[in-house]
C-alpha positions, 0 to 999 in steps of 0.5 A, spaced: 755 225 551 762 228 550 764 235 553 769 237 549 769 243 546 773 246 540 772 253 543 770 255 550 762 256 550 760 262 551 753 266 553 749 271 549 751 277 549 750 281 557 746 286 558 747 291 564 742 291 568 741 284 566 735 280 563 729 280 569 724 275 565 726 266 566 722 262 561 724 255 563 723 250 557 723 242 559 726 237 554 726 229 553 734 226 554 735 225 546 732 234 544 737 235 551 742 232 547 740 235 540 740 242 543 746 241 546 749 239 540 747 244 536 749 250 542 756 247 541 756 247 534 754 255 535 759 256 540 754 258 545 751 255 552 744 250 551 740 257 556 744 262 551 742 257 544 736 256 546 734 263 548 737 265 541 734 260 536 727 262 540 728 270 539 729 269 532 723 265 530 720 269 535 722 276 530 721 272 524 714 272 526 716 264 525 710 259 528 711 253 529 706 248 528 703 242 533 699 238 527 703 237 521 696 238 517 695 245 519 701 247 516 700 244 509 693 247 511 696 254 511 700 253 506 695 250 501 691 256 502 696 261 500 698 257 495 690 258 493 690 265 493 697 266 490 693 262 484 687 266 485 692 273 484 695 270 477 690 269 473 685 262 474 683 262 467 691 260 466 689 254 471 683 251 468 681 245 474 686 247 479 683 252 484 678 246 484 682 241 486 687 246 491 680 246 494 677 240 494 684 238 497 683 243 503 676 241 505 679 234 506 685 237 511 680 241 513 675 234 514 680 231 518 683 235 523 681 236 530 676 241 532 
């Protein structure tokens, strides 16, 4: 991986006293290098990027997710709802099918 940088990296902003808490998170070569990348292209250190990115999904109340089918599981479930709140008279048929989508995912995770 090349080291130059455009700008000097720099870390989050210090605080005093500093931060007493560490998490350590592990990585594969490639999401090392991609990390890296994308910590470069801030203008911050991996640590600082990483510790960033995480405390913004955190706030954010982002949660990600392991299994790609509990994520089209969520959302079809407050796809359903949003539908059930317009007016299912509108939608002749497609809360049925919405549901019927949902307990196949549902078939197919594991418990």
């Amino acid at each position: 991986m090349e080291k130059k940088h455009e700008r000097p990296l720099r870390h989050r902003r210090h605080l005093s006293p500093g931060r007493p808490r560490r998490i350590n998170a592990r990585f594969t070569t490639a999401e090392a290098d991609q990390v890296t990348v994308a910590a470069h292209r801030a203008g911050l250190t991996p640590s600082g990027y990483v510790a960033l990115m995480a405390l913004t999904a955190a706030s954010a109340g982002a949660t990600p997710h392991l299994d790609p089918l509990r994520a089209v599981l969520g959302e079809l479930s407050r796809t359903r709802i949003a539908l059930t709140t317009v007016d299912p008279e509108l939608l002749p048929g497609v809360i049925d099918r919405v549901d019927a989508v949902l307990q196949e995912i549902r078939a197919g995770l594991p418990r």
